[in-house]
Structures are given as C-alpha cells and as structure tokens.
C-alpha positions, 0 to 999 in steps of 0.5 A: 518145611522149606520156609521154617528151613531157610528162617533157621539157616538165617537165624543160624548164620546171623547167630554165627556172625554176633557169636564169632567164629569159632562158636567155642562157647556154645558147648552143651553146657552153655547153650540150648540144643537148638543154638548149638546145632543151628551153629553146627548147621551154619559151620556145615553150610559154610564149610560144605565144599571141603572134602574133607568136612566130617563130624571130627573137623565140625567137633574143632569149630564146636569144642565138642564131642563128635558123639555130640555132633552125631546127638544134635543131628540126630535129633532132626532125624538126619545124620551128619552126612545127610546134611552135608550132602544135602548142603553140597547137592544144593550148592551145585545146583545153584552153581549149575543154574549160574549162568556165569558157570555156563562153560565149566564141566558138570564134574568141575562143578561137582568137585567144586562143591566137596563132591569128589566121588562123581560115582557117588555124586551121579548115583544121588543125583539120579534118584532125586530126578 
C-alpha cells in the first residue's frame, strides 16, 4: 500500500505541474474521479501546514462543491480531515528526524506543520506509538 501510495503522490504532483495550478478545469465533468482527487491529494500535501486548509479552502483551488470534496475522499475510505492530518503527522516527522531542526521545540515543529491544537497533536501522536 505504501509503494502504490507514494507512485499516486508522484503521479498527482507531476499531474499538478503540467495541469497548472489552479486545477480549475478538472472539475467533475471533465475529469475522472482519480484525476480529480489525486489533484485534490497533491493540492492537501502541498498546503498541509496552513492551519486554516478545509474542504472550503480545497473547493476555491478545485472549483468544486465541498460535498465533492467530501465524494472523492470518501471513496478511499478516509474523510478529508484524515488526510490532512495524515499529511501534517508525516511532515512533522520528517522535520522531527531533520537534523537541521535539532534545536527547535517539538511544539514549533507541530505548529510549523498546521498542527496548532498541540492537545490534539499529543493525543494522535500517542496512539500511533
């Protein structure tokens, strides 16, 4: 899964580099299902260290409904919000192991990657150990 996952995340930000930003004319019309939501996967990955990216900031970038947005997630199985926060978890790890970040607080870290709610942050952190 993690192999077929990170081919899918190539695909999708290549996909975002020829297409443009913004994706505008992959709306459902136009585009397959996978198309538009490996866009909306790449637009997540990018953008995953604002705090404020929801379904309505992702909808402005795909020019669609946000009951699309929630459709195209929900048909991997996960919500919105569990990619996102699948998306920032795996920044700040990353940026955790970096060893140029070696003198910055856990917490700096955890807001630097949208992750602003360090309650929240310590509670998913603690059930993946």
């Amino acid at each position: 899964m993690a192999g077929r996952r990170r081919c899918s995340r190539m695909f999708g930000e290549n996909l975002c580099v020829v297409v443009g930003h913004p994706a505008g004319s992959l709306t459902e019309a136009y585009a397959p299902r996978d198309l538009r939501l490996e866009v909306l996967l790449a637009y997540v990955r990018r953008n995953c260290s604002d705090s404020d990216l929801s379904p309505a900031t992702a909808v402005t970038h795909m020019r669609v409904s946000v009951r699309s947005v929630h459709k195209l997630t929900e048909w991997t199985e996960h919500t919105f919000g569990e990619w996102l926060l699948d998306e920032r978890l795996h920044r700040y790890v990353r940026m955790f192991r970096d060893p140029a970040q070696v003198r910055r607080k856990t917490s700096d870290i955890a807001r630097t990657c949208g992750l602003n709610d360090l309650s929240h942050f310590n509670n998913v952190f603690s059930e993946l150990l």
